[in-house]
C-alpha positions as CSV (number, residue, x, y, z in Angstrom):
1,X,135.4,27.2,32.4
2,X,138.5,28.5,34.1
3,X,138.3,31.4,37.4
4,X,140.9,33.8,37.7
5,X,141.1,37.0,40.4
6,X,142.4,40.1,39.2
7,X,143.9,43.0,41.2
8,X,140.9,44.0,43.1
9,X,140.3,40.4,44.4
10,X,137.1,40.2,42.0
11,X,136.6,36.9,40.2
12,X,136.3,37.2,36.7
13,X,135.2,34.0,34.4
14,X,136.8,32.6,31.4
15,X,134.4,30.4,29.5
16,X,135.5,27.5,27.2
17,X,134.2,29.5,24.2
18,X,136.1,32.8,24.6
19,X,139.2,30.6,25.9
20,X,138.7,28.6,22.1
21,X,138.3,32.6,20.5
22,X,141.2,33.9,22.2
23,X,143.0,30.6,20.9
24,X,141.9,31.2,17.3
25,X,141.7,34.5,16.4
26,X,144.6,35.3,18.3
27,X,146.4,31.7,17.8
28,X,149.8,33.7,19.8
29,X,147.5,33.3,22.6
30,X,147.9,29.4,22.8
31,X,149.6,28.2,26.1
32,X,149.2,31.8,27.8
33,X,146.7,31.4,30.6
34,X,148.9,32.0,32.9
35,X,150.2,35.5,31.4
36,X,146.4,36.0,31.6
37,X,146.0,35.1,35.4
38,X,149.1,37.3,35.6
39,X,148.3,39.9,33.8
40,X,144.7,40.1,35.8
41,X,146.5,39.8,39.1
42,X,149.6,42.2,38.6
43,X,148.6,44.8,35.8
44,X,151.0,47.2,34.7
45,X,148.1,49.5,33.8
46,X,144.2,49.2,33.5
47,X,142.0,51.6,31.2
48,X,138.3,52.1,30.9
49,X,137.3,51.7,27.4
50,X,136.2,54.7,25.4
51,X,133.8,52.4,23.8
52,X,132.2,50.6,26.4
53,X,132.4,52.0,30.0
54,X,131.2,48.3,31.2
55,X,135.0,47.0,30.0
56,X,138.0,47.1,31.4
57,X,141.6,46.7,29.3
58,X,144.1,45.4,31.6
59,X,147.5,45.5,30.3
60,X,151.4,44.0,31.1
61,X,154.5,44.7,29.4
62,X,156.2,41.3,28.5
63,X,160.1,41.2,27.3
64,X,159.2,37.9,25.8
65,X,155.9,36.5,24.1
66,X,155.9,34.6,20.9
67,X,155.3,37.7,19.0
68,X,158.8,40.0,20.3
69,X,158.5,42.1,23.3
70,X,154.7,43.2,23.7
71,X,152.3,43.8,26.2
72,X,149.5,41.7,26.9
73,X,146.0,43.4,26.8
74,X,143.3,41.6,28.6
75,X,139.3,42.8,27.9
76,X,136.9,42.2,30.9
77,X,133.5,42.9,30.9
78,X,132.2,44.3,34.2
79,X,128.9,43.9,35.2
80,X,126.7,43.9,38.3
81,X,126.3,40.4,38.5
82,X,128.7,38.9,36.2
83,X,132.4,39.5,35.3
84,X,134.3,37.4,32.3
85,X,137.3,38.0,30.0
86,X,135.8,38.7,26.4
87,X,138.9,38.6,24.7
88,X,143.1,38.6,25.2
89,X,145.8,40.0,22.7
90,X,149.1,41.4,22.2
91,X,149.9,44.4,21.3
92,X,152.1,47.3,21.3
93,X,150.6,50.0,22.2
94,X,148.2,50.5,25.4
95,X,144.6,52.3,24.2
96,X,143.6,55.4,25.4
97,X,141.1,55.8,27.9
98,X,140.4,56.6,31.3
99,X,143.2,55.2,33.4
100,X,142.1,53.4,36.3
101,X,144.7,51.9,38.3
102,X,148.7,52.4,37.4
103,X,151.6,50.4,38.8
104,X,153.3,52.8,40.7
């Protein structure tokens, strides 16, 4: 299991399984922890999903990933007790939602 802080100083878990997910189903994703820890730390925007108000989509633009120029979307499940990445992606487009925090 790997920690990481995000933006807020709140720690937020990755467990082996999601890591081995992300890896997987998103196999872009290998070797990207730290654009994660990044990403977490020094969004660029983060949106409440319209889905689930419990998740949070944080997102950073990156020139280069080994997909072109995307940004990175990373999904964290906030809850009372317990805060954990459920899964990380690119993409190029950010979701809609309720905008949270903006880089300013």
């Amino acid at each position: 299991m790997k920690w990481f802080k995000d933006l807020n100083n709140r720690q937020i878990r990755l467990t082996d399984e999601r890591q081995e997910h992300i890896e997987t189903d998103h196999p872009e994703m290998a070797g990207q922890i730290d654009k994660i820890q990044e990403t977490l730390l020094n969004p660029d925007i983060v949106i409440r999903s319209r889905t689930d108000p419990d998740v949070e989509l944080f997102y950073r633009h990156y020139e280069v990933t080994p997909v072109t120029e995307k940004y990175l979307c990373v999904v964290v499940k906030i809850l009372t007790e317990d805060i954990f990445i459920i899964t990380a992606y690119f993409t190029d487009k950010i979701k809609r939602g309720e905008v949270l925090w903006k880089r300013k």
